[in-house]
N, CA, C, O and CB atoms as a CASP TS submission, in Angstrom:
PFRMAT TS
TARGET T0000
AUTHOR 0000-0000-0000
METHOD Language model
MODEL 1
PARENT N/A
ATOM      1  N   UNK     1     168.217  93.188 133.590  1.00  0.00           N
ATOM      2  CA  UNK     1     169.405  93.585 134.312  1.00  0.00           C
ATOM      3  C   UNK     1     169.022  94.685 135.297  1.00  0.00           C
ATOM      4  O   UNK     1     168.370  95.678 134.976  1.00  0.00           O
ATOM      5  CB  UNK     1     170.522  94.059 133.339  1.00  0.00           C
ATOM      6  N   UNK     2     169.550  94.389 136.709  1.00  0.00           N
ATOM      7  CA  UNK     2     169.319  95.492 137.273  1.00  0.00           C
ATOM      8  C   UNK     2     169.847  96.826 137.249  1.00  0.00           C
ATOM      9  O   UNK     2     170.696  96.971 136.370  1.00  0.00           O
ATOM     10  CB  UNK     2     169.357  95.226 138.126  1.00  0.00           C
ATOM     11  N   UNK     3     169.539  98.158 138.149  1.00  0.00           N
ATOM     12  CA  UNK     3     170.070  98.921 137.992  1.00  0.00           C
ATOM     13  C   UNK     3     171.565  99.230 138.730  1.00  0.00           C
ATOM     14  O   UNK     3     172.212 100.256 138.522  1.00  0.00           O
ATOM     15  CB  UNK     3     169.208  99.552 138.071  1.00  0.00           C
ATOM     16  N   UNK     4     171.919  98.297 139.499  1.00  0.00           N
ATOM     17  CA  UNK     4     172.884  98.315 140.235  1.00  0.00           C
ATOM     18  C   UNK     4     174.069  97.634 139.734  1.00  0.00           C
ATOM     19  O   UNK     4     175.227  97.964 139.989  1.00  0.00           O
ATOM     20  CB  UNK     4     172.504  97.904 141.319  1.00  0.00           C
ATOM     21  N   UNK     5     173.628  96.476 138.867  1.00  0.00           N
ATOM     22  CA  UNK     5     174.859  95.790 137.657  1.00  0.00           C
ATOM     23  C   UNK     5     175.141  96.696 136.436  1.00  0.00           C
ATOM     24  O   UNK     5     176.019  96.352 135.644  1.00  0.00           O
ATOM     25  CB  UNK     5     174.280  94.233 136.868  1.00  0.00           C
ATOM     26  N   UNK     6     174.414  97.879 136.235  1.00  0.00           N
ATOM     27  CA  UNK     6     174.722  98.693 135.049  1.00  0.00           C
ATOM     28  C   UNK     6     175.231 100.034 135.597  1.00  0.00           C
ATOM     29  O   UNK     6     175.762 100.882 134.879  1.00  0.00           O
ATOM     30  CB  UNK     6     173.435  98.880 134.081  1.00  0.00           C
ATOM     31  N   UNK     7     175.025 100.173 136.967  1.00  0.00           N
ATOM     32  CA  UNK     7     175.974 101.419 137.857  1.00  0.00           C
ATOM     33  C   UNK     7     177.352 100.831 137.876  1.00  0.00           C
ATOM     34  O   UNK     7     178.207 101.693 138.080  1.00  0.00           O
ATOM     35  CB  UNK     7     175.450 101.740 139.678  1.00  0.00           C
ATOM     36  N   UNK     8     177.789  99.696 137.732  1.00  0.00           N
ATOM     37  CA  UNK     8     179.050  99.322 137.588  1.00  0.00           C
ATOM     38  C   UNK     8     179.534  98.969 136.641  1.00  0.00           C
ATOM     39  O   UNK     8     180.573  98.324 136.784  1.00  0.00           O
ATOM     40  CB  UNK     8     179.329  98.646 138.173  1.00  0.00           C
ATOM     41  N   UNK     9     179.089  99.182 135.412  1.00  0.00           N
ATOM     42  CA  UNK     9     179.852  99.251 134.100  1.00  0.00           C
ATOM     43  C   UNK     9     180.053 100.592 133.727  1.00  0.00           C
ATOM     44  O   UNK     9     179.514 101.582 134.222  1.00  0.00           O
ATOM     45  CB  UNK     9     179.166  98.554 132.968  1.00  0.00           C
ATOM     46  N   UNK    10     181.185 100.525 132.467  1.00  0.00           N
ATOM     47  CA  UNK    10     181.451 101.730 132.061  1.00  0.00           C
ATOM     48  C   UNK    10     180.468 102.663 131.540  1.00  0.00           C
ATOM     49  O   UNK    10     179.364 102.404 132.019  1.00  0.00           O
ATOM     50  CB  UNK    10     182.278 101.596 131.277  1.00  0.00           C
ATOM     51  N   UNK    11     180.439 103.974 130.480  1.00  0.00           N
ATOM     52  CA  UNK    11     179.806 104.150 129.999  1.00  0.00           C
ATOM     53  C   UNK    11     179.917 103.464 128.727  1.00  0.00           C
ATOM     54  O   UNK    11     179.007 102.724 128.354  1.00  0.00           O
ATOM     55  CB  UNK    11     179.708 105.121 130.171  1.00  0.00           C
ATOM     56  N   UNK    12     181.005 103.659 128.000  1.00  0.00           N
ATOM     57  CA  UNK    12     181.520 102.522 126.568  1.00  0.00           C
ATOM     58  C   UNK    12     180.495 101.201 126.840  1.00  0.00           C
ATOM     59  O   UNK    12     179.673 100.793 126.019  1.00  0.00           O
ATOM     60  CB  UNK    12     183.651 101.818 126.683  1.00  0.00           C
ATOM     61  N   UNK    13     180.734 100.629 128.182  1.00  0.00           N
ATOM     62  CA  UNK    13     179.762  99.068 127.946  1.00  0.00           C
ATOM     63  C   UNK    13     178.639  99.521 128.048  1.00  0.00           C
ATOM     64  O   UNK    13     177.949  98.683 127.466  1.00  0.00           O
ATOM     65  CB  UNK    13     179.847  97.724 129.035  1.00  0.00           C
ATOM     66  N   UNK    14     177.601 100.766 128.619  1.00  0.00           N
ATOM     67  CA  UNK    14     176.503 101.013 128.750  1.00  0.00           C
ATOM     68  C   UNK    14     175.766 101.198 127.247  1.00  0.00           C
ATOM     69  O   UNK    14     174.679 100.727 126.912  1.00  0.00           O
ATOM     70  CB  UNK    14     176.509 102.073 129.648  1.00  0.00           C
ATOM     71  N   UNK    15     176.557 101.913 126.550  1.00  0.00           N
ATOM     72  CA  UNK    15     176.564 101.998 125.185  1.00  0.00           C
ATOM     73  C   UNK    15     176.101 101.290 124.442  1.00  0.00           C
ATOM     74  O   UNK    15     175.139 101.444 123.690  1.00  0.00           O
ATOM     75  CB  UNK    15     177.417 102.057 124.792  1.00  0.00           C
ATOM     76  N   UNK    16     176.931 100.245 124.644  1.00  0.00           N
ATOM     77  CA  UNK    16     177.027  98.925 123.651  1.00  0.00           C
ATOM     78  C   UNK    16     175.871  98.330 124.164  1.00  0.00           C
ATOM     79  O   UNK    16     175.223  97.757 123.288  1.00  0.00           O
ATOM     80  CB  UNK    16     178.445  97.857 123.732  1.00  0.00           C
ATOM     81  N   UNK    17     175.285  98.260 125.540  1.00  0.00           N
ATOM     82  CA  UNK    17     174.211  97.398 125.702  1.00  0.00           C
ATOM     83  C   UNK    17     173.118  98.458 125.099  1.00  0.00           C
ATOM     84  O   UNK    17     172.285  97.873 124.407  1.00  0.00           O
ATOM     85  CB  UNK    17     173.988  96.815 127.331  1.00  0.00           C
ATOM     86  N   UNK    18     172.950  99.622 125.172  1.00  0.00           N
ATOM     87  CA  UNK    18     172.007 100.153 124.701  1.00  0.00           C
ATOM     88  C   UNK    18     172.110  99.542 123.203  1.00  0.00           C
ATOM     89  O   UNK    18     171.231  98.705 122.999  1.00  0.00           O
ATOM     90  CB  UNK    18     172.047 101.637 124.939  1.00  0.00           C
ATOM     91  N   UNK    19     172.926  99.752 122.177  1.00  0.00           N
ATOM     92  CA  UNK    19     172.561  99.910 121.182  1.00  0.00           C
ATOM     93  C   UNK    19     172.222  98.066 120.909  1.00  0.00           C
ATOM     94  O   UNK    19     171.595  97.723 119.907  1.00  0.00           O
ATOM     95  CB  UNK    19     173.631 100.858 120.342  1.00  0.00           C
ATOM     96  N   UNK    20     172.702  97.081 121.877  1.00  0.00           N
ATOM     97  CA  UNK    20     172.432  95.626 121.619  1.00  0.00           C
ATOM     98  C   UNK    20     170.738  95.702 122.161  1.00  0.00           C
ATOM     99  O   UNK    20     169.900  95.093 121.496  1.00  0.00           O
ATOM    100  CB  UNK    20     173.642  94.419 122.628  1.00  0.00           C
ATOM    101  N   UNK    21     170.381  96.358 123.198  1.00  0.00           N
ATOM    102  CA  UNK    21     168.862  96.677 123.399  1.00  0.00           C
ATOM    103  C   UNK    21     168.193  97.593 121.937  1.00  0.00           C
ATOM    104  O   UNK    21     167.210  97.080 121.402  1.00  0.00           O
ATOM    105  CB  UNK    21     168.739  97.737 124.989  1.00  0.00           C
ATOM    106  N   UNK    22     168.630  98.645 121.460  1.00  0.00           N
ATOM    107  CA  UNK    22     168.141  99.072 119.871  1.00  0.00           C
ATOM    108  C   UNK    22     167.911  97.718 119.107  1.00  0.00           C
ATOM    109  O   UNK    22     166.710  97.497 118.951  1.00  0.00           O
ATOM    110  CB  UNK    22     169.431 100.052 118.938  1.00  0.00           C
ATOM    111  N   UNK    23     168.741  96.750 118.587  1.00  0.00           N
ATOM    112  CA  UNK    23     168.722  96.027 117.626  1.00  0.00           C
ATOM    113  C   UNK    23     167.718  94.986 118.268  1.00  0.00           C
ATOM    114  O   UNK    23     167.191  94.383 117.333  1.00  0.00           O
ATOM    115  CB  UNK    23     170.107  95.610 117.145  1.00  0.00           C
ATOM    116  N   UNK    24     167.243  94.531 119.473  1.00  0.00           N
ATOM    117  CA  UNK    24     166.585  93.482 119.937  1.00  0.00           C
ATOM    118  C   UNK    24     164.905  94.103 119.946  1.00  0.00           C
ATOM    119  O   UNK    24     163.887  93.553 119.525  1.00  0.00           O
ATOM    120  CB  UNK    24     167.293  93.001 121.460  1.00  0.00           C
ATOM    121  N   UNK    25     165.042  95.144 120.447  1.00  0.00           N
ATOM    122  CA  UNK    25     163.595  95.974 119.750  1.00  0.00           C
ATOM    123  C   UNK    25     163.306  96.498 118.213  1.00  0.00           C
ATOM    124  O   UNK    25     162.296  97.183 118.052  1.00  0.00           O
ATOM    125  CB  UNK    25     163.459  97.341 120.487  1.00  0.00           C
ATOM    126  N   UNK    26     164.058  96.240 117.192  1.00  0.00           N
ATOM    127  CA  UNK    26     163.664  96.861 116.350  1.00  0.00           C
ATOM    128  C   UNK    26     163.646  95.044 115.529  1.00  0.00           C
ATOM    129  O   UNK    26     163.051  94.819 114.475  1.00  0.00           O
ATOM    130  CB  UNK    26     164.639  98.375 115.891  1.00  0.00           C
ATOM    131  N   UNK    27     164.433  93.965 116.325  1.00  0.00           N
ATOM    132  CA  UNK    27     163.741  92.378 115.851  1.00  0.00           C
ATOM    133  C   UNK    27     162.515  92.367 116.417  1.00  0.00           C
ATOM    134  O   UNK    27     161.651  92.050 115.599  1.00  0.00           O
ATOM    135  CB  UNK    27     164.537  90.916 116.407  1.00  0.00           C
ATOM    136  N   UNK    28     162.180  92.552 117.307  1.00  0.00           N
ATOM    137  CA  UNK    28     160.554  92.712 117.636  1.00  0.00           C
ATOM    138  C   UNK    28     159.856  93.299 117.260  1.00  0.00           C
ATOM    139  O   UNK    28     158.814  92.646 117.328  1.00  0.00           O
ATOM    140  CB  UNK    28     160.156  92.976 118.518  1.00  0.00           C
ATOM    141  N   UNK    29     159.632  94.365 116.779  1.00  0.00           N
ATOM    142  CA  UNK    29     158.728  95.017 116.431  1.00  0.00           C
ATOM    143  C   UNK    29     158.676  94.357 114.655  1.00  0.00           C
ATOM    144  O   UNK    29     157.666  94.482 113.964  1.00  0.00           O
ATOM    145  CB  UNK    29     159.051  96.671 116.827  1.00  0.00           C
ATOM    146  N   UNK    30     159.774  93.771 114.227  1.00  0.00           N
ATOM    147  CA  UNK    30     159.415  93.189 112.640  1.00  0.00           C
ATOM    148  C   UNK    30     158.457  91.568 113.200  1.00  0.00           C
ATOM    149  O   UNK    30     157.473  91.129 112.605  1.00  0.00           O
ATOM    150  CB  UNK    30     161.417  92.732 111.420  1.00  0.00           C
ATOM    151  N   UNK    31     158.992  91.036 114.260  1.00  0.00           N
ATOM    152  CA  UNK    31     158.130  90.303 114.399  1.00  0.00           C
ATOM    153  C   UNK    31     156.904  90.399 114.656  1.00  0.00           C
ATOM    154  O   UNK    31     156.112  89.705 114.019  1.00  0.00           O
ATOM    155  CB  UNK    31     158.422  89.804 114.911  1.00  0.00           C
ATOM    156  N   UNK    32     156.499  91.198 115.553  1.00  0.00           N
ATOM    157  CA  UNK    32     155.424  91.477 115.768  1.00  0.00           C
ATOM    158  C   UNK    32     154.432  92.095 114.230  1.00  0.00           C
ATOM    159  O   UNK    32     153.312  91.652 113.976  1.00  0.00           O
ATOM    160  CB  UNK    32     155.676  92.389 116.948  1.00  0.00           C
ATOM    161  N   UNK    33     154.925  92.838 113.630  1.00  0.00           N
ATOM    162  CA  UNK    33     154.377  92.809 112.296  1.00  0.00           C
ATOM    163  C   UNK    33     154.110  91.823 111.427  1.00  0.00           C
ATOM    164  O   UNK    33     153.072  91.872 110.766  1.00  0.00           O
ATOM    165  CB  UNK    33     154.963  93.395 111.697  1.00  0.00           C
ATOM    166  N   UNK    34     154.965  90.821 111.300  1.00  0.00           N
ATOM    167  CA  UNK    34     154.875  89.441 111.035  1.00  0.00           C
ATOM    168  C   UNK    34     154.039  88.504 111.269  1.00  0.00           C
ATOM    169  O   UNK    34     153.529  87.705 110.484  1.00  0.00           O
ATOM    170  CB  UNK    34     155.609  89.022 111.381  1.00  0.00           C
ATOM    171  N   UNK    35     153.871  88.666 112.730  1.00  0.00           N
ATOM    172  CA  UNK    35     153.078  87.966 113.286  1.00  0.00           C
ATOM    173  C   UNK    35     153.426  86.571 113.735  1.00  0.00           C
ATOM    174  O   UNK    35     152.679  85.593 113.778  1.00  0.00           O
ATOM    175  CB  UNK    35     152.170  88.003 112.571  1.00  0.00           C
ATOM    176  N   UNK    36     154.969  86.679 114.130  1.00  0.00           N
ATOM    177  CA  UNK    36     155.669  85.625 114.594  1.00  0.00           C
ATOM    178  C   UNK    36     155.986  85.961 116.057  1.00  0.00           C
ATOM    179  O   UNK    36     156.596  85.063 116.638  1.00  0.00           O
ATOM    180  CB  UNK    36     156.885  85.356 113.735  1.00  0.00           C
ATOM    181  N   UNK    37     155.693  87.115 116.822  1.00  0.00           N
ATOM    182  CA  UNK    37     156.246  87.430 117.848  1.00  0.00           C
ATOM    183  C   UNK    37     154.872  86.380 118.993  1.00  0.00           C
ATOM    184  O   UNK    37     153.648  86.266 119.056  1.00  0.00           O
ATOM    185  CB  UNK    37     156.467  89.367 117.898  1.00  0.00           C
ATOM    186  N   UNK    38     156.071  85.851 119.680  1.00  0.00           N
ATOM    187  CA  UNK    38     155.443  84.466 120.480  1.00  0.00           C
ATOM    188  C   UNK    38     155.507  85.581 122.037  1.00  0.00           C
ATOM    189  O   UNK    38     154.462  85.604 122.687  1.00  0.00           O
ATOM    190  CB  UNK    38     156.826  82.477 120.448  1.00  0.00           C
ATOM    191  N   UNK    39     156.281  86.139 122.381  1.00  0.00           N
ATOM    192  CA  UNK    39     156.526  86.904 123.945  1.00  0.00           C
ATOM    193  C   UNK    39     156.353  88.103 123.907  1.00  0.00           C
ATOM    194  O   UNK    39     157.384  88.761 123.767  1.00  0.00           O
ATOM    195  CB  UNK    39     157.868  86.842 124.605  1.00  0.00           C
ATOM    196  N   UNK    40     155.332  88.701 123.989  1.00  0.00           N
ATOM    197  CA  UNK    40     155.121  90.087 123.583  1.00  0.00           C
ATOM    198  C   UNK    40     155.534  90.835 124.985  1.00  0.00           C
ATOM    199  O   UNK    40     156.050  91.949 124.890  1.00  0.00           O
ATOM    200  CB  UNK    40     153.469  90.395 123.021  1.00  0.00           C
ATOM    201  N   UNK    41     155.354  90.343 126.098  1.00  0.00           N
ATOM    202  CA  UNK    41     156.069  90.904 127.116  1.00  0.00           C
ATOM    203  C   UNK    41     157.292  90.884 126.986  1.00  0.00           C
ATOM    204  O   UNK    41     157.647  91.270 128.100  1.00  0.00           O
ATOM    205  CB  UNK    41     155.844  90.453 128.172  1.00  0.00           C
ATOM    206  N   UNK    42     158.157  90.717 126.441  1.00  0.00           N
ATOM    207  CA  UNK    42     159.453  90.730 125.934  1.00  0.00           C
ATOM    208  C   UNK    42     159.404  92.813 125.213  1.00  0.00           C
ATOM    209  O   UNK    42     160.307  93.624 125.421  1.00  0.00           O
ATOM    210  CB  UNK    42     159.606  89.051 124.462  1.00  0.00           C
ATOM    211  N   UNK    43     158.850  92.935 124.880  1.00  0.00           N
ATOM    212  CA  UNK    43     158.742  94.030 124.349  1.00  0.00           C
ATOM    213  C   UNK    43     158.442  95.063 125.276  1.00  0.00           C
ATOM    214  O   UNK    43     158.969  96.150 125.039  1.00  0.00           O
ATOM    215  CB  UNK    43     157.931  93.942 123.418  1.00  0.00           C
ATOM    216  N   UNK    44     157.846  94.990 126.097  1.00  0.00           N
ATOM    217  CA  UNK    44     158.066  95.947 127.285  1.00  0.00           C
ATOM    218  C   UNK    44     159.379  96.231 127.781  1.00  0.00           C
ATOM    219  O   UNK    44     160.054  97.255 127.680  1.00  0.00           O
ATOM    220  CB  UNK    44     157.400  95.492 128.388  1.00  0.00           C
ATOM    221  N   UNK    45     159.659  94.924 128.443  1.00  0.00           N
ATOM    222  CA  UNK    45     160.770  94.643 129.495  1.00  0.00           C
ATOM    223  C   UNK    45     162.298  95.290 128.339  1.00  0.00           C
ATOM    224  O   UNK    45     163.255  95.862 128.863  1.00  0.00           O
ATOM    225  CB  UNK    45     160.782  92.448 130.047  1.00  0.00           C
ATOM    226  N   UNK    46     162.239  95.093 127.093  1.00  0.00           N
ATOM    227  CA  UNK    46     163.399  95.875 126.211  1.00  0.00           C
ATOM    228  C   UNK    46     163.421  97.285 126.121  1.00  0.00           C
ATOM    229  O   UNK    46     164.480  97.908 126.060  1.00  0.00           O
ATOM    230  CB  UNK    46     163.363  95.506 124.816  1.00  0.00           C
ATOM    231  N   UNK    47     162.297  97.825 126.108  1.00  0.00           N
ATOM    232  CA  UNK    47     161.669  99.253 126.402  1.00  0.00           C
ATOM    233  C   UNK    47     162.514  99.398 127.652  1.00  0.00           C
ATOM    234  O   UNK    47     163.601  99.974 127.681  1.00  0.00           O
ATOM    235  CB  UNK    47     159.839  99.384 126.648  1.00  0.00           C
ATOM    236  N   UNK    48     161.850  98.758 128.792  1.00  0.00           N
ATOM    237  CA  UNK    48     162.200  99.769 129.930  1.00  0.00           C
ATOM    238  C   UNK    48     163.794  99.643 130.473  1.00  0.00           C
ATOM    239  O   UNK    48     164.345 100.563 131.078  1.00  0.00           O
ATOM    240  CB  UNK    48     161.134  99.465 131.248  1.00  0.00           C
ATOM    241  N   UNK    49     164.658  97.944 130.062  1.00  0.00           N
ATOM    242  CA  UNK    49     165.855  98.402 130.010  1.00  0.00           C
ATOM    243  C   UNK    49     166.368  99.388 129.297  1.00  0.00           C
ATOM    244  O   UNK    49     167.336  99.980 129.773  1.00  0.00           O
ATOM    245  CB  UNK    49     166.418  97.647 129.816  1.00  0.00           C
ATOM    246  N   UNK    50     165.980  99.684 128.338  1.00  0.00           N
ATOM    247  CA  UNK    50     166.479 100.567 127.518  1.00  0.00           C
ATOM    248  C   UNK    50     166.735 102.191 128.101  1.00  0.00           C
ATOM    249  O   UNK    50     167.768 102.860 128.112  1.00  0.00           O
ATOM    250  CB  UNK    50     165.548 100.483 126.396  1.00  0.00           C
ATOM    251  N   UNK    51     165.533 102.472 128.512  1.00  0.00           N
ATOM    252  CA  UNK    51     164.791 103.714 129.308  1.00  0.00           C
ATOM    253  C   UNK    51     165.663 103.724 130.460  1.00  0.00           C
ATOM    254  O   UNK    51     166.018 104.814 130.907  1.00  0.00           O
ATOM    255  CB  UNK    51     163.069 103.511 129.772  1.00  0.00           C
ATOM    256  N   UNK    52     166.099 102.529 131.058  1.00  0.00           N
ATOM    257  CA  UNK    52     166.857 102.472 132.220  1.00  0.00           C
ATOM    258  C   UNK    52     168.305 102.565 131.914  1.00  0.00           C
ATOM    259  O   UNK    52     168.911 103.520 132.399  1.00  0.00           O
ATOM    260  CB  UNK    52     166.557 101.273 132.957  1.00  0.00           C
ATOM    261  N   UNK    53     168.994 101.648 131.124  1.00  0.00           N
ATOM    262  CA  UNK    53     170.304 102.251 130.400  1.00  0.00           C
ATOM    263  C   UNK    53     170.546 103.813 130.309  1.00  0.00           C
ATOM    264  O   UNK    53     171.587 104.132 130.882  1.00  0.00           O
ATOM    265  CB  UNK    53     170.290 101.782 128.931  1.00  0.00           C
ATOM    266  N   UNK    54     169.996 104.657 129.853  1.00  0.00           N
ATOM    267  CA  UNK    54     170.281 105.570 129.110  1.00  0.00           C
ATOM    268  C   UNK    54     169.773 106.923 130.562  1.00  0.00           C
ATOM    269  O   UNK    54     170.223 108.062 130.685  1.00  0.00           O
ATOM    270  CB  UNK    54     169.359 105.379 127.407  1.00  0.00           C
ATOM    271  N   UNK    55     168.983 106.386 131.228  1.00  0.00           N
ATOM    272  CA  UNK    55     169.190 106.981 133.022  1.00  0.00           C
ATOM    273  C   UNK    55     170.288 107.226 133.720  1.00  0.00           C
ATOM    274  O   UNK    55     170.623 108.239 134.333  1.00  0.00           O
ATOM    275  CB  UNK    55     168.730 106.122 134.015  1.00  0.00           C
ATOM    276  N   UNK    56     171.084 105.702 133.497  1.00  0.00           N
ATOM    277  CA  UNK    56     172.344 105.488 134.299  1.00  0.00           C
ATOM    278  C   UNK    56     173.402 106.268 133.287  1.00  0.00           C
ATOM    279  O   UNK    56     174.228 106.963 133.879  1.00  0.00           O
ATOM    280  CB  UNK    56     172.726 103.708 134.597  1.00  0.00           C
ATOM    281  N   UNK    57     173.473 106.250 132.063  1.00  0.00           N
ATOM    282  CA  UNK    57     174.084 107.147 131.540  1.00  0.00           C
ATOM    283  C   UNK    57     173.981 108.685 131.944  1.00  0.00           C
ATOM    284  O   UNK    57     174.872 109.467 132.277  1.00  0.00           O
ATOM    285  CB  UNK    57     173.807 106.937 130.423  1.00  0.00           C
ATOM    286  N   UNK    58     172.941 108.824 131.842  1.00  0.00           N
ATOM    287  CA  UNK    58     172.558 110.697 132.196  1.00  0.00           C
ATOM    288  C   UNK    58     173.127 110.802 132.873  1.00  0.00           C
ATOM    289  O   UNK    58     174.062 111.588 132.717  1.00  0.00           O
ATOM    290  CB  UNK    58     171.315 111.435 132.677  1.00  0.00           C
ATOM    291  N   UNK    59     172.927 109.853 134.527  1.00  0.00           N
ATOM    292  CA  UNK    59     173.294 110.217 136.131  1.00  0.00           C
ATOM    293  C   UNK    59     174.950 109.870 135.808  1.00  0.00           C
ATOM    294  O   UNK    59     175.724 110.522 136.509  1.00  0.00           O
ATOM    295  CB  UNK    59     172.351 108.994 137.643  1.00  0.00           C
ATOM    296  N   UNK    60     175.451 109.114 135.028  1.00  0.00           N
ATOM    297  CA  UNK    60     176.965 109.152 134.956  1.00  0.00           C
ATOM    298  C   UNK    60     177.321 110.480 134.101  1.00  0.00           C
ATOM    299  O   UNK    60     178.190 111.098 134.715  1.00  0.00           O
ATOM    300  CB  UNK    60     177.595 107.716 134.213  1.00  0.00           C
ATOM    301  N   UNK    61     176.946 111.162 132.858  1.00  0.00           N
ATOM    302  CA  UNK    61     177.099 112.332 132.654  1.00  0.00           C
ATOM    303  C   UNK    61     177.222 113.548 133.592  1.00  0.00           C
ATOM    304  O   UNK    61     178.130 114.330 133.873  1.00  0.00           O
ATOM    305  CB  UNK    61     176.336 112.438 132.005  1.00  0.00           C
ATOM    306  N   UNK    62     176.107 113.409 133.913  1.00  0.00           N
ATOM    307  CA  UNK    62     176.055 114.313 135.079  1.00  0.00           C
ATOM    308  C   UNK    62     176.745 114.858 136.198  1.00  0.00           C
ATOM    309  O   UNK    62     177.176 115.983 136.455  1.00  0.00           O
ATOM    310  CB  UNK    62     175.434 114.029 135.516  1.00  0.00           C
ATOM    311  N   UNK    63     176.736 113.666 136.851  1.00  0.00           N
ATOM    312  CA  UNK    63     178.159 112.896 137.964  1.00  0.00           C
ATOM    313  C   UNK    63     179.655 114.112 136.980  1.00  0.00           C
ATOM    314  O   UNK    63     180.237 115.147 137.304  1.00  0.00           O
ATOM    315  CB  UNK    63     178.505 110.014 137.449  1.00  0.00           C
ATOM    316  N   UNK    64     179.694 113.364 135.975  1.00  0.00           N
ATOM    317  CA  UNK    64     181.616 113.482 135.638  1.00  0.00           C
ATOM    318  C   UNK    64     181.368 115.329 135.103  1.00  0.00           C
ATOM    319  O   UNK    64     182.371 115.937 134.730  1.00  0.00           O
ATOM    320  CB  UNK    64     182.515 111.901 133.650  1.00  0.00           C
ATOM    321  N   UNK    65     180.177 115.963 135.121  1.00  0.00           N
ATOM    322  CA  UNK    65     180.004 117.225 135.013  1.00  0.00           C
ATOM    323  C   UNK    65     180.111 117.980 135.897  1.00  0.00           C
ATOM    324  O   UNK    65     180.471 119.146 135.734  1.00  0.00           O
ATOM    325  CB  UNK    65     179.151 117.452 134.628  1.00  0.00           C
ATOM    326  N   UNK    66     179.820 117.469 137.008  1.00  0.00           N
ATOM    327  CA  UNK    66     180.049 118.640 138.555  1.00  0.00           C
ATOM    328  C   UNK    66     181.202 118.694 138.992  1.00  0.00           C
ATOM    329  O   UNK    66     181.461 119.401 139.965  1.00  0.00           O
ATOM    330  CB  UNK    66     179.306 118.295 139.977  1.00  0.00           C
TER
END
């Protein structure tokens, strides 16, 4: 998802995708222990939405602080 489709959601939906990005990395990383994980680039790309979610949050914190 880009960063420009998540500048236009709320923070409540930013939320929720973060924590639906938590639960999709913490199925990967059991797979990957497993040794069932087939897309390991998948595991980046959840990382850095994640990292990116929680940006657009800050800069919306921030924003409704000044």
């Amino acid at each position: 998802m880009s960063a420009t489709e998540l500048r236009d959601k709320t923070p409540d939906q930013l939320r929720e995708e973060l924590v639906n990005l938590k639960k999709e990395s913490f199925n990967l990383r059991f797979q990957q222990a497993t040794g069932a994980l087939e897309n390991t680039a998948r595991m980046k790309q959840v990382r850095r939405e994640a990292a990116r979610v929680k940006t657009i949050l800050n800069e919306k914190a921030a924003g409704g602080a000044e």
